[in-house]
C-alpha positions as CSV (number, residue, x, y, z in Angstrom):
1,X,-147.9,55.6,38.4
2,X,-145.8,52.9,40.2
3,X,-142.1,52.8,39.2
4,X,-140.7,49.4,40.6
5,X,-137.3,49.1,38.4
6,X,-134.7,51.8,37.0
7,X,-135.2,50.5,34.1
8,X,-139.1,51.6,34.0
9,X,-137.6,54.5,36.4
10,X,-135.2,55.7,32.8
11,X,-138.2,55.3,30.3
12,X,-140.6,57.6,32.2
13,X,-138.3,60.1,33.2
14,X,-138.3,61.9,30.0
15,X,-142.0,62.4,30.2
16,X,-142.5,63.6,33.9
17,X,-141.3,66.2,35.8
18,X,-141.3,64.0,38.9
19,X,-140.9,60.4,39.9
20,X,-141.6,58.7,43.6
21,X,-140.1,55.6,44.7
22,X,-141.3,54.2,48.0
23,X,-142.0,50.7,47.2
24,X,-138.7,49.2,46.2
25,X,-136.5,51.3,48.3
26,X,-138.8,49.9,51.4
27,X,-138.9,46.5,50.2
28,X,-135.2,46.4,49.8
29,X,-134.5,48.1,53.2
30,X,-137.0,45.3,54.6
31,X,-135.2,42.3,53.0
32,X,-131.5,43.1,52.1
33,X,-130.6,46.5,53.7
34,X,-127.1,46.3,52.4
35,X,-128.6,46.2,48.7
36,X,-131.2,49.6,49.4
37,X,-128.2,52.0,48.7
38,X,-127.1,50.4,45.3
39,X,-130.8,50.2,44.0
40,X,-131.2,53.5,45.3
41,X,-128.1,54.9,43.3
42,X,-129.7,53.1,40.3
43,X,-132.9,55.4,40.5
44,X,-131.1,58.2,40.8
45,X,-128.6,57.5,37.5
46,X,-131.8,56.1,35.9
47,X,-133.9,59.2,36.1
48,X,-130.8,61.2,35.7
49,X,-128.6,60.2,33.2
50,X,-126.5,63.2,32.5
51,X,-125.9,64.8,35.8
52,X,-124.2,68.3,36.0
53,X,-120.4,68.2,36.5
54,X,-119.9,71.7,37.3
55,X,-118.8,73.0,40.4
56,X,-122.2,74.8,42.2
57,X,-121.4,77.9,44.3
């Protein structure tokens, strides 16, 4: 399955236990390179809403 936005990226992460993005993160590297860290970051937040704020060992 082809996830092209967070958006999609935050509806099917409930349902899978793993997600790959190539397309957009290569597209945006392509075209804008200065944009492929935000829309990366917005993956990331998408498919992981609640991240852990403890302290790992």
């Amino acid at each position: 399955m082809g996830i092209s936005t967070p958006d999609l990226a935050a509806h099917v992460a409930p349902l899978v236990d793993a997600v790959v993005v190539g397309t957009p993160v290569v597209r945006a590297l392509a075209t804008e390179p200065g944009q492929a860290p935000a829309l990366t970051a917005a993956f990331a937040q998408a498919l992981n809403p609640n991240p852990v704020t403890e302290p790992r060992a």
